[in-house]
ROPAMI-877982 format. One line per 4 residues: number of its first residue (from 0); their letters; for each residue x, y, z of C-alpha. Coordinates in Angstrom, 2 decimals, padded with zeros to 5 digits. Layout:
N
NUM = A = X:Y:Z; ...
END
This chain:
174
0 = XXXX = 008.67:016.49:002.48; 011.10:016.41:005.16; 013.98:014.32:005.20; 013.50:012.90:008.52
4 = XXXX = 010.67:013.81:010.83; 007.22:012.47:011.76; 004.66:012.12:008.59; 000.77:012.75:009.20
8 = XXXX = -000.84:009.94:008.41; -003.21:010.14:005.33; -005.29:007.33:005.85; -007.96:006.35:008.51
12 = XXXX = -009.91:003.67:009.73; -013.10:003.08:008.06; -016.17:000.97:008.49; -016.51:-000.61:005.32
16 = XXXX = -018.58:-003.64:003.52; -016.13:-005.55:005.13; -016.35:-004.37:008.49; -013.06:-002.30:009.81
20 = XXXX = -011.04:-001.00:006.95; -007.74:000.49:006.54; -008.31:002.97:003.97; -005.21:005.65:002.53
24 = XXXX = -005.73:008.28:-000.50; -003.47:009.83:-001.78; -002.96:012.20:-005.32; 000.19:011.36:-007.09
28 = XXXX = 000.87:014.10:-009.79; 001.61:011.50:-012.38; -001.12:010.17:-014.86; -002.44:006.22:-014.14
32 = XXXX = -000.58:004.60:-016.63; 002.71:005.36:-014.85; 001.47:005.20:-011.54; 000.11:001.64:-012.64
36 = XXXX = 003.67:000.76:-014.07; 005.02:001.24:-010.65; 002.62:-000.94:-008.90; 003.01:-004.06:-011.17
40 = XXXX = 006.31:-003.80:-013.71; 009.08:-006.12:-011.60; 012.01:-003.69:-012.46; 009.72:-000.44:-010.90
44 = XXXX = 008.47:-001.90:-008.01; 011.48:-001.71:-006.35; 010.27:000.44:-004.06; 008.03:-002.12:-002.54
48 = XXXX = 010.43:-005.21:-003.15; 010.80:-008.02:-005.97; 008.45:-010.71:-007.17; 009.21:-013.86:-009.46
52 = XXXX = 006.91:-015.40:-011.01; 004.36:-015.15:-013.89; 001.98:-012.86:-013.16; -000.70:-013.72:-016.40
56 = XXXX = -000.40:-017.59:-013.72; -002.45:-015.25:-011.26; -000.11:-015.82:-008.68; 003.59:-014.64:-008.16
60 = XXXX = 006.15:-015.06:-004.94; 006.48:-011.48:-003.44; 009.49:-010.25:-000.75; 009.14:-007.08:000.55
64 = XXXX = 012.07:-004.69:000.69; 011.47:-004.74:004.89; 012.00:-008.70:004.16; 013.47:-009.51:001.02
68 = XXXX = 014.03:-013.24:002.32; 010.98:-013.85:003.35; 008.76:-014.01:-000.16; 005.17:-015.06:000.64
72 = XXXX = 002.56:-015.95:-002.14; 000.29:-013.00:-003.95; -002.44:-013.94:-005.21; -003.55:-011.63:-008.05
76 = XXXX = -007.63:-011.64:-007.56; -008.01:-008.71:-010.09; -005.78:-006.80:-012.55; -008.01:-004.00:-014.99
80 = XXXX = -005.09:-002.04:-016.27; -004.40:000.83:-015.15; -007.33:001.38:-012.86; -007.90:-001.56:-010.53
84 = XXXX = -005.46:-004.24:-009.08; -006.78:-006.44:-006.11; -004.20:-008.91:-004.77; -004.24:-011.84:-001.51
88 = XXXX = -000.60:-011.28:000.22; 000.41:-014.46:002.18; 002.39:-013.52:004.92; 005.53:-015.88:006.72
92 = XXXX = 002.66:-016.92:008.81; 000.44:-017.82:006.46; -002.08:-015.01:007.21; -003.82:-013.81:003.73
96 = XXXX = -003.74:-009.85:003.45; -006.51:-008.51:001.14; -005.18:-005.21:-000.11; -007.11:-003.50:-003.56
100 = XXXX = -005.49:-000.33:-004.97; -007.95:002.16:-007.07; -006.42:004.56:-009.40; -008.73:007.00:-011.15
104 = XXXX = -007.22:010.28:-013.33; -007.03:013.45:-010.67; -009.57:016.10:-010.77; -007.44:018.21:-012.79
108 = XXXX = -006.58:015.44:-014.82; -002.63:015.72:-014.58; -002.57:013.18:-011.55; -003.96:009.83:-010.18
112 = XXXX = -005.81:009.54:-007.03; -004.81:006.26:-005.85; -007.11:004.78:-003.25; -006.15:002.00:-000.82
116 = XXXX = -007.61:-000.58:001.07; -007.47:-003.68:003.43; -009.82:-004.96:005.67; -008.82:-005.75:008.89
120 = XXXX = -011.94:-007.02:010.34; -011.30:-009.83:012.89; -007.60:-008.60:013.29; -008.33:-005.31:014.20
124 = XXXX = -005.29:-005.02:016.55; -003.12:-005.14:013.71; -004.20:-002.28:012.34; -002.16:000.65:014.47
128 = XXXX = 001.18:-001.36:013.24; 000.48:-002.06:009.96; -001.24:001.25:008.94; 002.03:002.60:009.13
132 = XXXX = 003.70:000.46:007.27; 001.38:000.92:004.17; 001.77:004.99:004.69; 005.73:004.40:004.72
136 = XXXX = 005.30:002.49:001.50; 002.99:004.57:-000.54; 005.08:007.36:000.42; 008.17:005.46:-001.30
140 = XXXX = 006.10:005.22:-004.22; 005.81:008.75:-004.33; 009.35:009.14:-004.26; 010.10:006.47:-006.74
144 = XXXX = 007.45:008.14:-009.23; 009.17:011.56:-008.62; 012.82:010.14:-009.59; 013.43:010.79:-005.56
148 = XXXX = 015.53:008.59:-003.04; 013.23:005.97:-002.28; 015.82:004.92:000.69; 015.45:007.93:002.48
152 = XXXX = 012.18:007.49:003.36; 012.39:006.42:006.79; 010.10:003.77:008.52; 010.55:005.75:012.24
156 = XXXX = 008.87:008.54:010.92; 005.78:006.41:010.32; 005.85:003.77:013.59; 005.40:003.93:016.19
160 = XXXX = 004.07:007.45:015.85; 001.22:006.77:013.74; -000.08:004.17:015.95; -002.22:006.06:017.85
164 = XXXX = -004.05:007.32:014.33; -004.62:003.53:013.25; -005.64:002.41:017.06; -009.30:001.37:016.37
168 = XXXX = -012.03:003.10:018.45; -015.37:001.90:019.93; -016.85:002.77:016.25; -014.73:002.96:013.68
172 = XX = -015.32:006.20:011.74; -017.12:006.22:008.44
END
């Protein structure tokens, strides 16, 4: 991966039970334990920013490392260790964000394919800026999971040039 240059996007648009869906896969050569550690252990997700809070409540305050003072409530709507975690993000505005994360063990078993989604029905012109923004971060937990500089993954290589990937069409592809 390039220090600094524009990333293809890995994700698309999808039409999904929910209508529109903002769907990104990607294989992580680490098994789903660790890749699961990363995704809900407060001292690992660094990457992604901080939460306080007990989790086993089913909710937790969240701040992103894009805006650490602006925690929002997550709302933790499923946890199946280490395969499944389904969370509501409120954001400053009080919008709810429905994002669910898959992990399954790689084909050749040595990696995770992590799957994500969030449906963006109704609010479809969000998706060509925040697309983006979940390809930036799933790209820092790459890097985190590889021991790499999480930090110099930079956000301009994702927006605005991705935008025209995540701009929804007529018909969203399937």
């Amino acid at each position: 991966m390039p220090e600094h240059g524009f990333r293809e996007p890995t994700g698309a648009l999808v039409d999904g039970p929910e209508g529109l869906t903002i769907q990104i896969h990607r294989t992580l050569q680490h098994p789903p334990e660790d890749v699961w550690a990363y995704l809900t252990d407060p001292e690992l997700l660094r990457w992604y920013g901080t939460y306080t809070g007990d989790p086993s409540s089913g909710s937790v305050q969240l701040a992103m490392v894009e805006a650490p003072d602006q925690p929002g409530e997550c709302l933790i709507e499923a946890c199946e260790r280490p395969s499944r975690l389904e969370v509501t993000l409120t954001d400053p505005d009080g919008a709810g964000w429905f994002l669910r994360l898959s992990l399954d063990s790689a084909d050749a078993g040595a990696g995770t394919d992590l799957m994500f989604r969030q449906p963006v029905a109704g609010a479809e012109s969000m998706a060509p800026d925040v697309a983006p923004g979940w390809e930036y971060y799933l790209d820092r937990l790459a890097a985190a999971l590889d021991g790499g500089d999480v930090d110099g993954v930079d956000f301009a290589d994702f927006h605005p040039a991705q935008r025209d990937h995540y701009t929804p069409a007529s018909g969203a592809a399937s």
